[in-house]
N, C-alpha and C positions, 0 to 999 in steps of 0.2 A: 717347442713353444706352445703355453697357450691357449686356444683357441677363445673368438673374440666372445664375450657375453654383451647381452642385454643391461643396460641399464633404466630403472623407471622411479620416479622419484614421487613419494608423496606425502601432503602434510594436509590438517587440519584448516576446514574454511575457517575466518577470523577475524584480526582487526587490520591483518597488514591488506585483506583484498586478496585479486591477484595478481601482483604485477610481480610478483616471485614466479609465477607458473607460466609467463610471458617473456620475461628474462630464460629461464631454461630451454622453453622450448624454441627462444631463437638459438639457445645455444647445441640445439639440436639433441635433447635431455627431452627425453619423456617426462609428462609428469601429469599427478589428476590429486585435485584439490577433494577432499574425503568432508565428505555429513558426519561429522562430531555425533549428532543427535543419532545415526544408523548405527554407530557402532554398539555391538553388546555390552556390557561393562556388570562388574560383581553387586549383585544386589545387596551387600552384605551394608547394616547402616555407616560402618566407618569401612573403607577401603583405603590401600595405600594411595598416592597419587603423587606420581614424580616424574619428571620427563624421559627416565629411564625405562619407566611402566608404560607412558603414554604411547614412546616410540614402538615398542615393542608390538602395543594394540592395533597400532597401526600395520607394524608388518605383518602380522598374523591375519588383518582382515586383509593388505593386499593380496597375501598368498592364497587364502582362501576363493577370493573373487576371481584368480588368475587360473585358479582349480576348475571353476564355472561355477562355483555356490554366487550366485547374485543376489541372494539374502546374506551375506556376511556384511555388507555394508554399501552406502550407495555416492555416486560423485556429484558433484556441483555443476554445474552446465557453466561454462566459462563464458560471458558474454564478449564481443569485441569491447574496442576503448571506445567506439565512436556510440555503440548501443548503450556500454555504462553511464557514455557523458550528457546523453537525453535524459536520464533517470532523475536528474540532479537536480532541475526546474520544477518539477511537479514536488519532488519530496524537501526542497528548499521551502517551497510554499508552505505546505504541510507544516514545518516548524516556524514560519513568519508569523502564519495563522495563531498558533499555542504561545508566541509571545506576543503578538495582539491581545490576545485574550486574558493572559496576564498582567499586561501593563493596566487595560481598560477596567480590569475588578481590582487591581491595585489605587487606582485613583479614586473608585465609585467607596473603597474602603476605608480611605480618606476620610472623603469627606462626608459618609454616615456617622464617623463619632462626634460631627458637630449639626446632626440633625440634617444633613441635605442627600436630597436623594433623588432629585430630578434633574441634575448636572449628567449631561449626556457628553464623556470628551470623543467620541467616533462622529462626533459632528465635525462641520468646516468652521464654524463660528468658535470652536471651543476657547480660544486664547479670549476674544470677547465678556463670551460668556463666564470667564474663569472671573474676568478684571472686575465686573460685579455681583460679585456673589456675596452671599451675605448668609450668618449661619443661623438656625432657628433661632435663637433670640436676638436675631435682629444685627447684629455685629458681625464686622470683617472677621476673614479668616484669621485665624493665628501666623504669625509671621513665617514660624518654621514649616509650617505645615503648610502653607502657600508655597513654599520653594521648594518639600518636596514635589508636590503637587507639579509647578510648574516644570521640575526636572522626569516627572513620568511624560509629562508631555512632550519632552521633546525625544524621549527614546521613543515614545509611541509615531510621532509622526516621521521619526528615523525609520519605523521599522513600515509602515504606511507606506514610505516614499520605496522603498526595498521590493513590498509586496507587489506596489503597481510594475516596478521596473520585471519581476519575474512576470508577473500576468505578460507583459507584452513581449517577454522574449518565449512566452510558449506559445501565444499569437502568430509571433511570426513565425514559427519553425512550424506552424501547422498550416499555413498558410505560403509558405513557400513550397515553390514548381520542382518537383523532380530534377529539372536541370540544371536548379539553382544549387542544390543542395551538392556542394564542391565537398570531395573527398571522403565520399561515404558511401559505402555500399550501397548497391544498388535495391536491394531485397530490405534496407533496415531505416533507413531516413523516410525515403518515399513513401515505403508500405505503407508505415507508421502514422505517419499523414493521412494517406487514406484511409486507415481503417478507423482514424481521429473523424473525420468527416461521414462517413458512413454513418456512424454512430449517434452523432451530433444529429442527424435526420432524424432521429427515434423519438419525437416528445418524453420531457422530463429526462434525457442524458443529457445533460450538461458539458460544456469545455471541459473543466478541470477533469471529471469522471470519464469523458472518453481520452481523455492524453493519458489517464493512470491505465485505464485498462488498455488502449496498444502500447504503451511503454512498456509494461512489466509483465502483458498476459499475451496479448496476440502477436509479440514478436519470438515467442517459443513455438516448438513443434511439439503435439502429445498427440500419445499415443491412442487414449479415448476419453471418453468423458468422466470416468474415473482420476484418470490421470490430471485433467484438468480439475477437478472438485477438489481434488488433494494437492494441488500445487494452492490454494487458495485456504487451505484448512478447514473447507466446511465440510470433510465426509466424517459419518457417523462414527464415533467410538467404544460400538457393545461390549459388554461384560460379562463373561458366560464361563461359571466355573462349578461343576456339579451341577445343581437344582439354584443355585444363586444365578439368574439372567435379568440382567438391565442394560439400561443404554447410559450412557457418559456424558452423552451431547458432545458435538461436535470434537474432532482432533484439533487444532489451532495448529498444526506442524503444517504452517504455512506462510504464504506472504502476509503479515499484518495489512500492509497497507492495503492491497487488493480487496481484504475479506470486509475492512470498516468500510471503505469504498462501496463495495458490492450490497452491505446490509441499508446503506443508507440509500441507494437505487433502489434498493428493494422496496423502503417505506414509500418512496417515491412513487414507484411502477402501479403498486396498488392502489394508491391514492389517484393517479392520474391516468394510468393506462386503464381505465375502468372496463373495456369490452375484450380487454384480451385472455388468450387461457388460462394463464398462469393466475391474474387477479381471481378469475373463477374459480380455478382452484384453491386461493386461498383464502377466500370467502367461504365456501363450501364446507372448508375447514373448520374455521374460526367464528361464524358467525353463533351468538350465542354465549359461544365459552369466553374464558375468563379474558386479563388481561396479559399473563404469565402463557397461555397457550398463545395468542396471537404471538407473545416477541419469541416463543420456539420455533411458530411458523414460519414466521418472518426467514430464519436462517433456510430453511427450507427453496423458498420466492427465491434467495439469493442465489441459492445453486442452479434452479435451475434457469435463472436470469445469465448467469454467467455461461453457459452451456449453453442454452438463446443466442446470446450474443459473439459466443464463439462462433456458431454455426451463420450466423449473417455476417460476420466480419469476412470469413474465410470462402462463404458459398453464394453470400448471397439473397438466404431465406429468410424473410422477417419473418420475428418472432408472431407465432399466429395469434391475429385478431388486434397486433399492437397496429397505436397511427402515430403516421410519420408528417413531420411538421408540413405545411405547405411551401411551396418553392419562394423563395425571397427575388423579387424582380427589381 
């Protein structure tokens, strides 16, 4: 007879998630969800590409990886269900937001082609305001164009009424007690919370910016601050081939949302944390030069904002020189 083998199963992060790699491993099946982007693949401008080829790429970097080459390719950090399902409020906003802002230049686009341009509909009066409007020469809207108009309005205040209802359920899950927080690990709701509120102490972080960065940045463990810079995509990308040496700007092989997050802290930081290092340093930088150095700098403030912010979230240390809001009574 025989003898029993190992079995380990792996496929491509993607659109299904993981809930393939949660299924097996209750079924007592190994398995590790593979970085698409790690893998090598033929430089050549046309390659074949068939799932014949793909699968094959895949066994060949597992074997290699199981060899110990840990450059042949790298895996996915499998988050729990209850960690995935906090992610979902912040990044639901995130798209609420981009069709606000759709529907609102869709109406303003309206009604420019009949000369009006001070029609504000992110007001509360806006139904009011629509009912007499009147276009530069002096005459009602056009019939049709009124009923689009009225119909962006009511997607807008659908999607209005959506945005508040997510603001206050990420309210409350930051705001609720450890104890409350039924059915969830104890290291991943709570933490989460508090390192929500830590944060929130720091003038100019805001709500939203402190629930994105413990949701998808301080609920991981890295290794150093390398680790962390490149989990966010802002480390540097040089180009060094004979006597040709440049830099790329940044890698992006990272969380998007985290890094738009972090760049807009950043404008922030310097604008408002006026006494701290970091603003020093990127004064010192930038004062002077152009407009084009300040927003390279800018990505710069980001990283090492994010590397700040890990190091008070997890120890304790505020970033030096930053002020922390005063105590609310």
């Amino acid at each position: 007879m025989g003898a029993a083998v190992e079995i380990e199963c792996v496929f491509e992060a993607g659109y299904d998630g993981f809930w393939l790699q949660r299924r097996l491993v209750q079924s007592g099946i190994a398995c590790r969800v593979m970085d698409p982007a790690s893998l090598k693949v033929d430089r050549r401008a046309r390659r074949v590409k068939t799932d014949r080829g793909d699968a094959e790429c895949l066994l060949r970097a597992l074997q290699a990886w199981r060899r110990g080459d840990r450059h042949a390719c790298s895996f996915v950090r499998i988050p729990s269900i209850q960690e995935e399902d906090a992610r979902w409020p912040h990044r639901e906003l995130a798209r609420l937001v981009k069709e606000r802002v759709a529907h609102a230049n869709r109406i303003k686009g309206l009604l420019a082609l009949h000369g009006v341009r001070t029609y504000q509909p992110l007001r509360r009066d806006r139904r009011e305001a629509l009912a007499v409007l009147q276009t530069s020469c002096g005459g009602p809207l056009p019939a049709r164009c009124r009923a689009e108009v009225e119909r962006e309005l009511s997607r807008l205040e659908l999607v209005l009424q959506h945005i508040e209802e997510v603001e206050q359920t990420m309210a409350e899950s930051v705001s609720m007690a450890p104890s409350e927080s039924k059915g969830v690990p104890a290291r991943s709701e709570p933490a989460a919370s508090d390192a929500v509120t830590m944060l929130e102490k720091l003038t100019c972080v805001g709500r939203e910016t402190a629930v994105v960065l413990a949701r998808e940045v301080l609920c991981r463990d890295f290794r150093d601050r390398r680790s962390l810079a490149a989990f966010a995509g802002l480390t540097p990308c040089p180009y060094s081939s004979g006597r040709v040496r440049h830099e790329q700007g940044i890698s992006k092989a990272g969380n998007a949302i985290v890094r738009a997050r972090l760049i807009q802290l950043a404008w922030r930081w310097v604008r408002f944390q006026s006494t701290s290092d970091v603003t020093a340093w990127f004064l010192a930088r930038t004062t002077g030069n152009s407009k084009r150095s300040r927003r390279i700098t800018i990505v710069a403030v980001a990283r090492k904002l994010l590397i700040a912010l890990w190091r008070y979230a997890t120890t304790g240390l505020v970033p030096a020189g930053a002020r922390i809001r005063a105590a609310q009574t």
